[in-house]
C-alpha positions in Angstrom: -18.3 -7.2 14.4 -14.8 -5.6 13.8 -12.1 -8.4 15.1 -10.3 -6.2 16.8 -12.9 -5.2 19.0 -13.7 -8.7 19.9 -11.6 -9.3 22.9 -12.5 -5.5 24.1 -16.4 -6.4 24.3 -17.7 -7.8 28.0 -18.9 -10.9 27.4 -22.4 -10.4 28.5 -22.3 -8.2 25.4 -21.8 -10.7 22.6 -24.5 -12.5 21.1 -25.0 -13.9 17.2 -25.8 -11.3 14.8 -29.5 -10.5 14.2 -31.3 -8.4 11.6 -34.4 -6.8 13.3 -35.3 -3.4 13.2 -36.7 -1.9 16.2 -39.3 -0.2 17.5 -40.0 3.2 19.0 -42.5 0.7 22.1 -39.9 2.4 24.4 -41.9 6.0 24.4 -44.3 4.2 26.5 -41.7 3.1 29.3 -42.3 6.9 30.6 -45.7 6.5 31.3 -47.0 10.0 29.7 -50.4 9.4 27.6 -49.7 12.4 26.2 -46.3 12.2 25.0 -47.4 9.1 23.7 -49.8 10.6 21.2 -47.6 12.9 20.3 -44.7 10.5 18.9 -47.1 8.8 17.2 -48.5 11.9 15.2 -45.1 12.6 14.7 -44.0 9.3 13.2 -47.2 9.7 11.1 -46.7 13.1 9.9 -43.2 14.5 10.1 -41.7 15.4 6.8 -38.3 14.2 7.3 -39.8 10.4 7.4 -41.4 11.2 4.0 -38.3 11.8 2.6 -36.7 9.0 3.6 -39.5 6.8 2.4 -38.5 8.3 -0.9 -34.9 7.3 -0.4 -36.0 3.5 0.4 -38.2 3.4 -3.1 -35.5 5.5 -5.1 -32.9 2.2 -3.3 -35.6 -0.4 -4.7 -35.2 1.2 -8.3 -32.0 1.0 -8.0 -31.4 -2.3 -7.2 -33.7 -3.3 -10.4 -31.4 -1.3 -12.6 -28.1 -3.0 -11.4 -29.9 -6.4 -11.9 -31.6 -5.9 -15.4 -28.6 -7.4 -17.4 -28.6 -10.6 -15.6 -31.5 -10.5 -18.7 -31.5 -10.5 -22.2 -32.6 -6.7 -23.8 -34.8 -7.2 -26.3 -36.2 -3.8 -28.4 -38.6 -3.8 -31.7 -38.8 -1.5 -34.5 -41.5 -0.8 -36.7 -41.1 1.9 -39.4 -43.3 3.6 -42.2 -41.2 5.7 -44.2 -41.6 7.9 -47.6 -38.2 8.7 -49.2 -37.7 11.0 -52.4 -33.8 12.2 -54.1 -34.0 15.0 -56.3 -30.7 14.4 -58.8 -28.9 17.1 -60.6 -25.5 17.4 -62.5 -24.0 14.2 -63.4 -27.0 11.6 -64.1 -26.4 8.4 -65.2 -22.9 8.5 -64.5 -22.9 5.8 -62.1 -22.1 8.2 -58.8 -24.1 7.3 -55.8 -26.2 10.3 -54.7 -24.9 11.8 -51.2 -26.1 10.1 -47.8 -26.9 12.4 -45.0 -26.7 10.1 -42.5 -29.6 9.3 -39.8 -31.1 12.4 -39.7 -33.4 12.5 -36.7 -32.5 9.9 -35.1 -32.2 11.2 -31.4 -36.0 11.1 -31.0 -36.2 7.6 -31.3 -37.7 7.6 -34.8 -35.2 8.3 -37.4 -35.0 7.1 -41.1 -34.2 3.6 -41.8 -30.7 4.1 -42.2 -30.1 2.4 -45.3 -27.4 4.5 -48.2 -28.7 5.0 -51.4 -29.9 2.0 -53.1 -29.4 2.8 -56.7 -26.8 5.2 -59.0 -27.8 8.3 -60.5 -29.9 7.2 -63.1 -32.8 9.0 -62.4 -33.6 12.6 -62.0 -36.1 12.0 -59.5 -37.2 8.9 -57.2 -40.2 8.1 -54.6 -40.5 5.5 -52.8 -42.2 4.0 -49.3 -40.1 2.0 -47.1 -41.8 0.2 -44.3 -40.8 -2.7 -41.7 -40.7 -4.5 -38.9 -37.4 -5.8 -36.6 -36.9 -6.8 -33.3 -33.4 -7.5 -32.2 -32.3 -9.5 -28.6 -28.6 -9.3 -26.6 -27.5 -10.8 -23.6 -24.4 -10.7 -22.0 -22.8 -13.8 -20.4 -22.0 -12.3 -16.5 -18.8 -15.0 -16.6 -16.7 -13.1 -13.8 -19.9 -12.0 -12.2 -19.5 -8.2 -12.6 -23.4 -7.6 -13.3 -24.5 -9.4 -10.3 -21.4 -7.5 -8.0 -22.9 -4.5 -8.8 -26.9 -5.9 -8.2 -25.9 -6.7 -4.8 -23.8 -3.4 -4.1 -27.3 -1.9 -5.2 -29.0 -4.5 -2.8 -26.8 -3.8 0.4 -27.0 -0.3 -0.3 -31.1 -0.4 -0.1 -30.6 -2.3 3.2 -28.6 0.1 4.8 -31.1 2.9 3.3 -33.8 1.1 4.9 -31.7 1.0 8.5 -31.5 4.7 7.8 -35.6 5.1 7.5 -35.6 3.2 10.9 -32.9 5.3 12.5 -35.1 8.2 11.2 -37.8 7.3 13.3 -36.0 6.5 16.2 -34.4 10.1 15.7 -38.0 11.9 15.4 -39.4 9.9 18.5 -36.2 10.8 20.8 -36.6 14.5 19.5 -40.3 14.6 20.0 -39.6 13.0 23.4 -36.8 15.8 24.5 -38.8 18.6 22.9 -41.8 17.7 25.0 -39.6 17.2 28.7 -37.9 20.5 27.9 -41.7 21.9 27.3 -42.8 20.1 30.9 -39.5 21.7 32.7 -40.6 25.2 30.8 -43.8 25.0 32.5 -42.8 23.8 35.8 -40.1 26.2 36.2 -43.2 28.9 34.9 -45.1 27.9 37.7 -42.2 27.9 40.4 -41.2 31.6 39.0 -45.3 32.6 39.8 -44.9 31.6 43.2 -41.9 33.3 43.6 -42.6 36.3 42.5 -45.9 36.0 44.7 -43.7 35.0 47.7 -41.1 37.8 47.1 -44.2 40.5 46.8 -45.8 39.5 50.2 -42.0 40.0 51.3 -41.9 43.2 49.7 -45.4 44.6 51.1 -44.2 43.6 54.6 -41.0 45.3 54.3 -42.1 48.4 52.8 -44.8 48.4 56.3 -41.5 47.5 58.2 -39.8 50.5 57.1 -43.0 52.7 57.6 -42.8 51.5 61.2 -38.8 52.0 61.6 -38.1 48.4 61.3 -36.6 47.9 58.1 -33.7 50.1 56.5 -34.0 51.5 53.0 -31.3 49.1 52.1 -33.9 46.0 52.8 -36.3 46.9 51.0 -34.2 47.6 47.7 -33.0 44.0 48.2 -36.1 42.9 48.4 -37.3 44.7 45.2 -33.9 42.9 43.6 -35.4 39.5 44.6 -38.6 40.7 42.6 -37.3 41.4 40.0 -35.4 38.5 39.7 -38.0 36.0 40.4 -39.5 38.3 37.2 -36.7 37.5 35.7 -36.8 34.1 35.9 -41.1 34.3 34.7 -40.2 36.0 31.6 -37.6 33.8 30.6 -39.3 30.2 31.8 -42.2 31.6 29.5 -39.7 32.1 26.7 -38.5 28.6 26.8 -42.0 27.7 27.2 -43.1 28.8 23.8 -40.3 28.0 21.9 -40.7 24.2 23.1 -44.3 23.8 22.6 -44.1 25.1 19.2 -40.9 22.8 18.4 -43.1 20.0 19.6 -46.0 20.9 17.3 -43.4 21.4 14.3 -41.8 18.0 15.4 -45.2 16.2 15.2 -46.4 17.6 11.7 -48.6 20.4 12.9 -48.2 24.6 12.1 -47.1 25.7 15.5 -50.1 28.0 16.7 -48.7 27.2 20.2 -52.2 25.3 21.1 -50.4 22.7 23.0 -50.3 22.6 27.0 -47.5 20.6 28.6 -48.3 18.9 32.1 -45.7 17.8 34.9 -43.2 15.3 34.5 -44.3 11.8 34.5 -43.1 9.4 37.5 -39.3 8.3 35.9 -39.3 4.5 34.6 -38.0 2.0 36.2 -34.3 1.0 36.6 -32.4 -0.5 33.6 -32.5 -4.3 33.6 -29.0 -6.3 33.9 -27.0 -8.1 31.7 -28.4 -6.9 28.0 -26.8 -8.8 25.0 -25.2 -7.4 22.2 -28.4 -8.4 20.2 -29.5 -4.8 21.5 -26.9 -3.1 19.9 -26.8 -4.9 16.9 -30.1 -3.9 15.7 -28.9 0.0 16.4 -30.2 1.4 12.6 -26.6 3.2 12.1 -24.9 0.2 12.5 -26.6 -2.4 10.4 -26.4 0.9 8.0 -22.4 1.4 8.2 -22.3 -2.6 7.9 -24.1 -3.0 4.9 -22.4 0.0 3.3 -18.7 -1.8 4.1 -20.6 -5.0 2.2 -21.8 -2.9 -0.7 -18.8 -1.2 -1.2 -16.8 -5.1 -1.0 -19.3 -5.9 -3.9 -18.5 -2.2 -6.2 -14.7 -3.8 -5.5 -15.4 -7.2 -6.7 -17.6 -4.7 -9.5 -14.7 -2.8 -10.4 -12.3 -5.7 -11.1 -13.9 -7.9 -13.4 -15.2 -4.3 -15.8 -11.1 -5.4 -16.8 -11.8 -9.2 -17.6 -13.5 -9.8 -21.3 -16.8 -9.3 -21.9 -19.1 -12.6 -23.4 -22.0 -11.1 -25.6 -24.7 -13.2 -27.9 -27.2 -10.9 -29.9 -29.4 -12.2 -32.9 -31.7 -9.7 -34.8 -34.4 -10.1 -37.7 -36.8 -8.6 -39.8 -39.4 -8.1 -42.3 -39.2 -5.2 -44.5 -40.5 -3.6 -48.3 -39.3 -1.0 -50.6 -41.6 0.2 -52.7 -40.4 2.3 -55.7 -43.1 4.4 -57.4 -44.2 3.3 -60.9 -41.3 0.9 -60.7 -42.2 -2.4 -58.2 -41.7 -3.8 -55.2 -39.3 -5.2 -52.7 -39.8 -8.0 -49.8 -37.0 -9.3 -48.1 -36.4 -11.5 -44.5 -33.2 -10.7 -42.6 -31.9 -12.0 -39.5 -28.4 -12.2 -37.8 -27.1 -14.3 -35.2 -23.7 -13.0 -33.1 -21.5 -13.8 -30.1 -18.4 -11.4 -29.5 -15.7 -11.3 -26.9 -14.5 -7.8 -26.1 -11.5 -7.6 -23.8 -10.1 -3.6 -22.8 -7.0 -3.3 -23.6 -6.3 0.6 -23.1 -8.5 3.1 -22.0 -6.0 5.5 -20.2 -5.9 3.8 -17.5 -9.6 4.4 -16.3 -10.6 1.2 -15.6 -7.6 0.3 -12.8 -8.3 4.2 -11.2 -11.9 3.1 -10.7 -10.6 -0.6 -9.5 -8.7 1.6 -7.2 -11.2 4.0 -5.9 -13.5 0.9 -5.0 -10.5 -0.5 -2.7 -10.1 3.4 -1.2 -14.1 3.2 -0.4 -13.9 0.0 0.7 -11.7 0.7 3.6 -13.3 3.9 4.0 -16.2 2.1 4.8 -14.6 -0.2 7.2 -13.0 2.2 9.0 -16.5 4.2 9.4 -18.2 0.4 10.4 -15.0 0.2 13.3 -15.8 4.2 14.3 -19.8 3.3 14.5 -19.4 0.9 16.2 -17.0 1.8 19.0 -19.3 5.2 19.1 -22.5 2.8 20.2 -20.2 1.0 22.9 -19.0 4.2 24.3 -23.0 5.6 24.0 -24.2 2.4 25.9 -21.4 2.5 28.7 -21.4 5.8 29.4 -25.5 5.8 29.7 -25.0 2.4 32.1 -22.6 4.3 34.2 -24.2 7.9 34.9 -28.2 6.3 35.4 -27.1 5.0 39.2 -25.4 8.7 39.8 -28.1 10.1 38.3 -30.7 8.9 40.3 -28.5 9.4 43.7 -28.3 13.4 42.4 -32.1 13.4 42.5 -32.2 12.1 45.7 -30.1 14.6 46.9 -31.7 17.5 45.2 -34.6 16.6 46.3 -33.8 16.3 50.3 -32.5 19.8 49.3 -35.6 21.0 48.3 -37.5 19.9 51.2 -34.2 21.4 53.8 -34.7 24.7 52.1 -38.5 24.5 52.5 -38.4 23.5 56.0 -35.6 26.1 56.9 -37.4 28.7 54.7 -40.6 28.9 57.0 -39.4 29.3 60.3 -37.4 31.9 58.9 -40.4 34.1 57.5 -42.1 33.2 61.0 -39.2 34.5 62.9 -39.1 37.7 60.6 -43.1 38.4 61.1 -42.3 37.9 65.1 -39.3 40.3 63.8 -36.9 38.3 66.0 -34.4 37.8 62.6 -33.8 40.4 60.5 -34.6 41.3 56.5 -31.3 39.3 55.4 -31.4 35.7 56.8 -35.7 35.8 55.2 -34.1 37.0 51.9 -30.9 34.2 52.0 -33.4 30.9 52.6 -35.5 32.2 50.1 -33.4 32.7 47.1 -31.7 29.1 48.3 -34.9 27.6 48.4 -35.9 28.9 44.8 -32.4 28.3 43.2 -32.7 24.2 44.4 -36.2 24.0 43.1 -35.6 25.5 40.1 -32.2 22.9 39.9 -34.4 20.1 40.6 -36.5 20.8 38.0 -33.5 20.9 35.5 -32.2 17.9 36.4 -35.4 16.2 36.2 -35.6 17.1 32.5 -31.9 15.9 31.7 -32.5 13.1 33.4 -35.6 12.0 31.2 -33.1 13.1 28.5 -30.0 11.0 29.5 -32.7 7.6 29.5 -33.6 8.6 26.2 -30.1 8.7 25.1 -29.7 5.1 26.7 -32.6 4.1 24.0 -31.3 5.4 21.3 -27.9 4.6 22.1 -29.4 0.9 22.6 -31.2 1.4 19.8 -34.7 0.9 21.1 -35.7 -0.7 23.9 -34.6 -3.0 26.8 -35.3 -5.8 25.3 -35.3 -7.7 21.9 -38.5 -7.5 20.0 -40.3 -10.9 19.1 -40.2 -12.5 16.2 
């Protein structure tokens, strides 16, 4: 944890650092079978979890490669080769016929690389060449540059696995939203059916109100305005309605046909627990990522700096080999070399310090996004803890809204049939009932949203998963 966040954090916040990943168990806190089987096909088959499988085995191969000269390198040659010179102009002059060099060579097969082994003496030569070699170097990691950057590799594969696991937490929060916003859709689908049943019975009477004298022409265009308004409001719930159901299906891995259904809100979990640790927030995917890029990027320092200390290197090499000249004899011969070096840079315009530098600029990058991660999951986490109680007293109110329109709404059509109120004060309590259901309905779905902020802002679920 950043020091200077220390004495800012509430003490029932703190708690020694952990190193579990969590779960996506807090889908089922909502109680919806359904939406249930639907994060779980979309943690088995969204695409975007594929990829960062990928990621995680690309880190893995990385990490190998930043490791493998902690160990000797040992390569083998073996080599059949038929050489022939065709000499003209000065033979027998003692000039050694021209050398072209390792012609070939970037195929990994090449010549044998040896010059010309005799003078011009003869016109024209043949001969087989053919051998075996194996050579072996190691490099003493004295100032511990190789194994800086194996665990820069490592820490960065840690925080490409917290990135998988954020990932998932991401798809199952999406899938969640996708799948409330579908549920309001429908709900607010349904509500638009009765209203535009409601405001046609209210359109019927007034149009046999005016027949009898009763109701002005003025009435019953208002009424057709409420019509088409609650049309309005059908066309457009239906809209939403498809556009969510096929995100949904697209979120969980499926072509979206629009086959799924969505049902009514589930009953809303219960109330947050008090006094969570830090533990919670600790295991949050983005920051055990941003901490183990700040470590990964100390290590790529630590890298940087000793690339400018001398280098301690032991290679040893040997072979068997035979030249065979035609119609002239035979060669065998053993060789074998052993070698240690020191190489020290001395100038290499300056390269080496720029990168030395760049790795200090990244490092405190990377602190400063660590600080900024974190701070973002505190403010995450305290606003979520502060709205839920206002949250849940908004409902309330809505909903003894709902139920005061409703209740105000039918004496008022009663009144209206008895024709003891007029067209206005039917139309009034009707639109106010439909605008507060249709607002309830809303705020049910951000409400379901907001908790599933709190998780991911908590990084999973109320409590610490067992070990």
């Amino acid at each position: 944890m950043d020091p200077h966040l220390a004495g800012q954090i509430p003490d029932n916040w703190k708690a020694p650092a952990s190193r579990s990943y969590p779960d996506t168990d807090w889908v089922r806190t909502f109680n919806d079978s359904k939406l249930n089987r639907l994060v779980a096909s979309a943690l088995a088959h969204n695409p975007a979890l594929s990829v960062a499988e990928a990621n995680i085995e690309a880190s893995r191969a990385a990490v190998r490669i930043a490791g493998a000269r902690l160990y000797p390198w040992v390569a083998a040659k073996g080599l059949v080769e038929r050489r022939g010179s065709e000499l003209d102009g000065g033979i027998d002059s003692g000039i050694d016929p021209p050398d072209l060099g390792d012609i070939g060579g970037s195929d990994g097969v090449g010549n044998s690389g040896s010059s010309a082994s005799s003078r011009s003496v003869d016109k024209s030569s043949r001969n087989w060449i053919a051998g075996l070699g194996a050579a072996a170097s190691w490099e003493a990691d004295v100032w511990g540059r190789v194994r800086s950057g194996r665990e820069a590799a490592r820490q960065s594969s840690v925080a490409v696995e917290a990135d998988y696991y954020g990932v998932r937490q991401t798809i199952a929060a999406q899938t969640a939203k996708a799948w409330f916003t579908a549920v309001e859709a429908a709900e607010l689908t349904a509500l638009a059916r009765e209203a535009v049943k409601a405001y046609g019975d209210l359109l019927s009477l007034t149009e046999t109100r005016k027949e009898q004298g009763a109701s002005s022409d003025l009435d019953l265009a208002q009424v057709r305005a409420r019509v088409d308004s609650g049309s309005d409001l059908l066309l457009a719930s239906q809209t939403a309605s498809i556009q969510a159901l096929r995100a949904v299906e697209t979120l969980t891995g499926n072509y979206p046909k629009g086959a799924l259904t969505a049902n009514g809100f589930p009953s809303f979990p219960s109330r947050i627990p008090a006094g969570m640790p830090s533990q919670l927030l600790e295991r949050r995917p983005d920051i055990v990522a941003a901490e183990r890029r700040f470590a990964a990027a100390f290590h790529r320092t630590n890298e940087a700096h000793a690339a400018r200390l001398p280098r301690f290197a032991l290679s040893a090499s040997g072979g068997l080999g035979s030249n065979q000249l035609d119609g002239v004899g035979t060669l065998n011969g053993v060789m074998w070399s052993l070698a240690n070096g020191i190489t020290q840079p001395i100038f290499l315009g300056g390269s080496l310090k720029a990168a030395e530098d760049l790795r200090k600029a990244e490092q405190k990058g990377a602190a400063a996004a660590y600080t900024n991660v974190v701070l973002g999951a505190f403010q995450e986490v305290e606003t979520g803890l502060a709205i839920d109680p206002m949250l849940r007293q908004r409902e309330q109110v809505l909903i003894n809204q709902v139920k005061s329109s409703g209740e105000a709404e039918r004496p008022s059509r009663i009144s209206f049939d008895e024709g003891k109120t007029g067209m206005f004060e039917v139309r009034e309590h009707c639109g106010r009932s439909l605008a507060v259901s249709a607002e309830l309905i809303r705020f049910r779905s951000q409400r379901f949203a907001e908790r599933v902020n709190l998780h991911l802002a908590l990084g999973g679920g109320f409590h610490a998963a067992s070990k």
